[in-house]
Every structure is written in C-alpha cells, then in structure tokens.
N, C-alpha and C positions, 0 to 999 in steps of 0.2 A: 504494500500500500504506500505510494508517494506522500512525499511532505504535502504539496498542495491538496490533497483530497482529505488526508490528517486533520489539517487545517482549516477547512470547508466545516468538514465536521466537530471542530470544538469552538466554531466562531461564535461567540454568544450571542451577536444580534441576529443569528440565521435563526439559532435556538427556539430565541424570544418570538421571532416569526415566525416559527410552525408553532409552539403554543399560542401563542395568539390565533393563530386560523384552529387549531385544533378547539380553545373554548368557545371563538364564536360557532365553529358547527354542533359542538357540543349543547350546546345552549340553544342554540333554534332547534334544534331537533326537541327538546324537552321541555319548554317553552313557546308556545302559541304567539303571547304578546313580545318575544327577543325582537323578531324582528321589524316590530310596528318602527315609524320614523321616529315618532316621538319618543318612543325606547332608545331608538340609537341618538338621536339627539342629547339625552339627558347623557351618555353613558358619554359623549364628546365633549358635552359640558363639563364634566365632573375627571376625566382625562385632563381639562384645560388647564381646569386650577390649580388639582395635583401639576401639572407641569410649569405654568407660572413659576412656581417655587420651587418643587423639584429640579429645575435647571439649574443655577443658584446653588442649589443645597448639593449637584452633582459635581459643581465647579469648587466646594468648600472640602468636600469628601476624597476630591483627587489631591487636595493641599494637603490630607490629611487631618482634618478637622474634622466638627461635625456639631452640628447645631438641632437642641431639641426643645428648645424655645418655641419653633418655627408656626406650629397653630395657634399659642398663645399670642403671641405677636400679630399674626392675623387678624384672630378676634377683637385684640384692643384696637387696631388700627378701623376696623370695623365699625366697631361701636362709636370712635372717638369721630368715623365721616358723618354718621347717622345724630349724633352728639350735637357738631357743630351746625349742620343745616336747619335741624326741629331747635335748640334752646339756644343755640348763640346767633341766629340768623344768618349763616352764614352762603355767599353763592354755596350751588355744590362742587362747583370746580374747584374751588379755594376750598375747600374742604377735603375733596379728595386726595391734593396737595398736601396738606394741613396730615394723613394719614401717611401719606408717604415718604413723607420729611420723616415724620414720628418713626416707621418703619425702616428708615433709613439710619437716625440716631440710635436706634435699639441697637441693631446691628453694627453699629460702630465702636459704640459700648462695649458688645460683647468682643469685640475681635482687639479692641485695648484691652482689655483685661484679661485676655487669652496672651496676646503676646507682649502686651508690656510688665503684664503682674505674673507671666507664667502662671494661669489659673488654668487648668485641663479643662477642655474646652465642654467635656463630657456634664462634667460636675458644675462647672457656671450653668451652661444652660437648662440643666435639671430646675436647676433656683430660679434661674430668668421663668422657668414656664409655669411654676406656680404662683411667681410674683405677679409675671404680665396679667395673667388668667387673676387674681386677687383683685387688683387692679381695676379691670374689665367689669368685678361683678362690684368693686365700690363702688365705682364714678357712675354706674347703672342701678345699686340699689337690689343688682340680681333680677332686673326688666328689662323688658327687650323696648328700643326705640323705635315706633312707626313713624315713617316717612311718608306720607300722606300725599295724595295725587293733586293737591292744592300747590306743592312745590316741582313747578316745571321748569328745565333745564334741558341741553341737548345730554348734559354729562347723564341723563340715564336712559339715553337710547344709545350713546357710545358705548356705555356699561353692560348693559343686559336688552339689546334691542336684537335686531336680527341682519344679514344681509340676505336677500331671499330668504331660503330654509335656514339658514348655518346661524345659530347663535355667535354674537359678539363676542365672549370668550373664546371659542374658539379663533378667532380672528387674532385675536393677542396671544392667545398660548403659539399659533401658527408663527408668527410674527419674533415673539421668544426664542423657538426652535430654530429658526433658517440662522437668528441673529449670534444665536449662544453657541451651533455648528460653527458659524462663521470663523467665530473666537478661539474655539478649542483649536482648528485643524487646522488656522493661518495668520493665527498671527502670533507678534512676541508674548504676549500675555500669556495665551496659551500653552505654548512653549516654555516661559515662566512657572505655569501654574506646574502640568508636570513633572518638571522637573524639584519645583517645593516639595510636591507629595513623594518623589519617585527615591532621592536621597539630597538632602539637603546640605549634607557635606559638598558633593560635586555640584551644586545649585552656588553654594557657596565663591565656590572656586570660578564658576562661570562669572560672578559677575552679580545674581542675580540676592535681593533682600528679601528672602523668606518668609519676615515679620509683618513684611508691607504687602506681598502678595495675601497673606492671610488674611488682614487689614482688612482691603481692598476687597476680599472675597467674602467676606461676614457681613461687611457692610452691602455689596450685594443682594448677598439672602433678605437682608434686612428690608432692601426697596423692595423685591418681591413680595414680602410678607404686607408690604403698608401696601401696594400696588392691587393683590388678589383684595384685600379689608375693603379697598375705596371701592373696585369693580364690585362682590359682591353686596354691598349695603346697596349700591346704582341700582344695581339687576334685581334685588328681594325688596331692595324698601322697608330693611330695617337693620336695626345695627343690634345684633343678642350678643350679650358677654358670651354665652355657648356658643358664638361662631370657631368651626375651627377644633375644638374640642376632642382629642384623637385622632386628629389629622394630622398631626405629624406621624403617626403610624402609618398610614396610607402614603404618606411623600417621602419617608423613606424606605418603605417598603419598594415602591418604584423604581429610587434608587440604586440599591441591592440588587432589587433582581435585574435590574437592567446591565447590571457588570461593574459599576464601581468598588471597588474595596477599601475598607475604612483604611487599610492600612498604607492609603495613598497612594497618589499614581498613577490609577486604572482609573477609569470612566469616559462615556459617550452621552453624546445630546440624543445620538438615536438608540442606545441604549436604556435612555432614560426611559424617550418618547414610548417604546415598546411596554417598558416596565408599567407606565401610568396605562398602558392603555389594559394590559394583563389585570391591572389591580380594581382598575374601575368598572369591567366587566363582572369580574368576579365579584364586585362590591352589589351589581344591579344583578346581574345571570343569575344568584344564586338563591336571592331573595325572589327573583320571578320563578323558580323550580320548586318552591314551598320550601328552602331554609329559615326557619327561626333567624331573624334581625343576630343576634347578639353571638351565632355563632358564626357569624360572616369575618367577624372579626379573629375567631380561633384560628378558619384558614386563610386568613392573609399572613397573620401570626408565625404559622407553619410553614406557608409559603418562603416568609424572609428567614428560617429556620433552615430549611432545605435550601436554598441559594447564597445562605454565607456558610453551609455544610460541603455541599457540591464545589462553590468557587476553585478552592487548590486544587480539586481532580481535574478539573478543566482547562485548568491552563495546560498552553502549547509545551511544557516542559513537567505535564504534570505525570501521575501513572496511568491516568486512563490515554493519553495521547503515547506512553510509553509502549503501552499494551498494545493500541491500534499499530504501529511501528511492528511491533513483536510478530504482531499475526499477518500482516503483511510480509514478514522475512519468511513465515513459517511457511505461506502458501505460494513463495517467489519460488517458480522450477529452476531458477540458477541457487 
C-alpha cells in the first residue's frame, strides 16, 4: 500500500466527510421531518454560530491554548446588546458594538493574564465562565430582556433576517470561514500561529513572540464571542443571561473533532467547519429520532471522548498508519 493512499486514508477532513454524509443518510432514513428545509435551515443556523466562535477558538487551540469562558462571554455580550437598546436607549448598532468591544476586552483580559501572569489558560477560564455567567444573571436579575418590535433598525434584519432561503448567520459564519482559511494557509500570522503551538522554542528562534501571538488570538475569540451575543439578541429579540449556557461544549466539541489538538499545532478552518456541522446535526438528528433532550449531550460528550482517544492513532506516523504500511508490504509480491 503507497504513502499517498496511507495518507488519503488517515486524512481527517476526508474522515469528517464521510461521517458527515454517513449521519445525514442516517438521519433521513429515520426521521420523516430531517429532511424538511426548515430542519436543514435550523441545523445551518446552529453550524453558524458554533463556527463564528469555533474559528477563533481553532486559531487559540493550534497556539496551544484554550478558552472555556467562551459561552459565558456570549451570553453576557448578549444580554449586555439587549440591555443597552430596551433601558439605556441605545441605536442597536451602537449597541451591538457596545457587545463586541465588551467581547473583545474579555478576551484581552484573558490572554494578559495567561501570558503576562503565567495563569494556565485552562484554570483562568474555568473562573472567567462562572464569573461572566454570575455577571449575566446580576445585571438581568436572572430575566431575560425582550426587544420589542417597537425598536426598528436595519441591525436586525442584518442579524437574523434572511437572503432568499439562507438565514443571515449563515452568511457571516460563511464569510468567517473563507476569511479565517485565508489566515491559517497564507499568511505570516498563520504561519506564526503554528508555529507558537507546534514548538515555541524554534518559534523563538525564528523570530516570532509567542506571548503576542497568544495575545492577539484570545482576544480574537473574545470579538467572536461579543460578535455571535450582538447577532443572536438581532435574530431572537432578547438578550437571556442563559444565552450560551453549555455551548462551549458544542464549540469545542467541533473543535476536537475536526483535528485540532490541544497540544498545539494541529488544526483547520475546514476541519472545524466539518466538526460544527457533525455536532449540530447530531444536536437536531437525534432529538428528531425520539432521543431524550439531555442525552444529546452524553453523545456529543462521547463523541469528543473518542476523537481526542483516536487522535495519536491517526496521525500519519501513528500505529494504525504503521499497520496500513505493514499490510501493504505483506501483500506486495516483491
């Protein structure tokens, strides 16, 4: 068996694309309404956002970092668009600003205190996500904020409006992905970034500030997180401290399974995209098959369980690529 066909077969976004065709057949077959439009609508919306932030959070991941803040930070940004439009009078555009500025400085926060206090990124952001989330339900009182059809703006047919069928999220999750490819595969930054996560001694040596890429990449995550808060308060018309609320289980679940490894380095924009689109089906597919709500979450759980289990075998120097080699010699008549 050749290196190129070895290789074909442990390439993880090939992977990711036959499961992904494997649960959509799976799921129309045992499910009546999978394929209605508006089922696949919802499942492209709820893909979007997981990848808003997901991209971001793939670009922090290949640094070697890793942020689990990331729904809490959401939600307050959320609440804090919905906030400012109903009791501070605010446009909604300056409001939605107003969330991603906010979404912006979290993430900024977090990435100085990571690399200028040496705080593991792991254990600050534990604390960031029940503080933001604390936060979210003071400044609300633990109520959700309705945005009333009284306050017209174009910012929420930008947000949650449509272009023909295709919901607007999707148009910016689209617009994410061509942008955050762009980054990883061509430019310095990109180049930068892997190299932080890949060995930052030779990162060192090249030239390149490990601390400031970090920086730069938290804070990131950070505008995504204020970014999805403004879009989703546009699109629902309210801003709930529970926005967000174990989502970050779902955005890095996406992650993960799409091929990043925490331990830096590894990751793709279309390995994300796969990832979110795996987790968001599974999230609606299973609940349309008659799964119980609360066990949707066991197998996403499992999922990212078995995909940072698998990861080492898969790699191109791992033993199951050893093995494919192996049995390729066995069955070579030279």
């Amino acid at each position: 068996m050749n290196h190129a066909l070895v290789s074909f077969a442990l390439n993880r976004q090939t992977t990711m694309f036959f499961v992904v065709v494997a649960l959509f057949i799976g799921f129309a077959a045992n499910s009546p309404h999978f394929l209605d439009s508006q089922t696949q609508f919802e499942i492209l919306r709820i893909t979007a956002f997981t990848l808003i932030i997901g991209l971001p959070l793939t670009y922090l991941v290949i640094a070697g970092e890793v942020d689990l803040s990331i729904g809490s930070n959401y939600g307050l940004c959320s609440v804090v668009t919905a906030l400012a439009i109903v009791d501070w009078g605010w446009n909604p555009w300056l409001a939605a600003l107003l969330a991603v500025g906010l979404g912006t400085l979290i993430g900024l926060f977090n990435g100085m205190l990571t690399v200028k206090l040496k705080v593991p990124s792991f254990i600050l952001t534990i604390g960031m996500l029940s503080l933001l989330r604390g936060l979210a339900l003071v400044i609300t009182m633990g109520l959700s904020i309705d945005v009333s059809a009284e306050y017209v703006s174009s910012f929420f047919g930008v947000a949650g409006g449509k272009i023909g069928p295709v919901p607007a999220q999707v148009i910016w999750a689209l617009a994410a992905f061509v942008i955050s490819g762009f980054v990883l595969r061509y430019t310095l930054f990109g180049a930068r970034l892997y190299a932080t996560g890949g060995n930052v001694r030779a990162a060192l040596q090249m030239g390149v500030n490990p601390g400031r890429i970090k920086i730069w990449t938290f804070t990131l995550v950070g505008f995504s997180c204020g970014l999805a808060g403004a879009l989703t308060t546009g699109w629902l018309r309210i801003g709930s401290p529970n926005t967000g609320a174990g989502g970050e289980l779902a955005i890095i679940a996406a992650v993960i399974i799409g091929g990043a490894a925490l331990s830096g380095g590894i990751g793709t924009a279309t390995g994300t995209l796969l990832g979110a689109i795996i987790v968001s089906m599974l999230q609606t597919g299973l609940i349309l098959v008659g799964v119980q709500g609360n066990w949707v979450q066991v197998y996403v759980g499992l999922l990212i369980v078995m995909a940072a289990a698998l990861e080492p075998y898969l790699r191109p120097d791992g033993p199951f690529a050893e093995w494919l080699m192996g049995l390729g010699r066995r069955t070579d008549p030279g």
